[in-house]
N, C-alpha and C positions, 0 to 999 in steps of 0.2 A: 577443444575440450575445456569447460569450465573449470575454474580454480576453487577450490571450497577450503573454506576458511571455517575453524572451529575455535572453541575456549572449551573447556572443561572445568567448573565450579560448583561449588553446594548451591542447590537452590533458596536458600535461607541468603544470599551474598545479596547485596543489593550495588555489588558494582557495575555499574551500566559503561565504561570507557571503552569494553570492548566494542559496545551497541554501538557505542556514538559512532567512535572513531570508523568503525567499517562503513555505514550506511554513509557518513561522512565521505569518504572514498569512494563509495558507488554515483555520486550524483544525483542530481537532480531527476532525469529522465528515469535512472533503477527503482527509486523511492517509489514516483509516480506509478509505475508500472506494478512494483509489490503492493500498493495499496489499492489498486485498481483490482487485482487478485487477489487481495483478501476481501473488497467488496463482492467481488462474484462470489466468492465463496458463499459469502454471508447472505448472499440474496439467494442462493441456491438452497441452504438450511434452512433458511425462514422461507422459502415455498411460493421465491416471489417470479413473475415470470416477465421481468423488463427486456425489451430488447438495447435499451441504452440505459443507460447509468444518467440519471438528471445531469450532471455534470458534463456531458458527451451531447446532449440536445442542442439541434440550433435555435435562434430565436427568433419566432414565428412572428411576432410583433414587438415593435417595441414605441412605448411613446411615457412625453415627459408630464408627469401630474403637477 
C-alpha cells in the first residue's frame, strides 16, 4: 500500500518546502516517471498521437558536423 503524504494551506501561500522537500525524498527515478505522466497527459489533451516521447527515441544516425 502506498503512503500519501498531504499539506493543507491557503492557495494564495507561496511556500513551496513542503514540494521540495518530498519530491526531494522521492528520487530521481519518481520525479522522472511523474513527469513522464504529466507528459502523456499533456500529449493526450493536445490530440497528439506519439508512440514515444522524443526523449524515449533511439538514435537512428548519428555523425560529427
Amino acid at each position: 500500500m502506498k503512503k500519501i503524504v498531504e499539506k493543507y494551506q491557503r492557495i494564495s501561500g507561496n511556500d513551496r518546502s513542503f514540494d521540495l522537500s518530498y519530491w526531494q525524498a522521492q528520487g530521481d527515478r519518481a520525479i522522472f516517471e511523474a513527469v513522464n505522466e504529466m507528459l502523456r497527459d499533456y500529449m493526450l489533451l493536445r490530440g497528439y498521437h506519439a508512440d514515444e516521447f522524443r526523449i524515449q527515441r533511439t538514435i537512428e544516425s548519428f555523425r560529427k558536423t
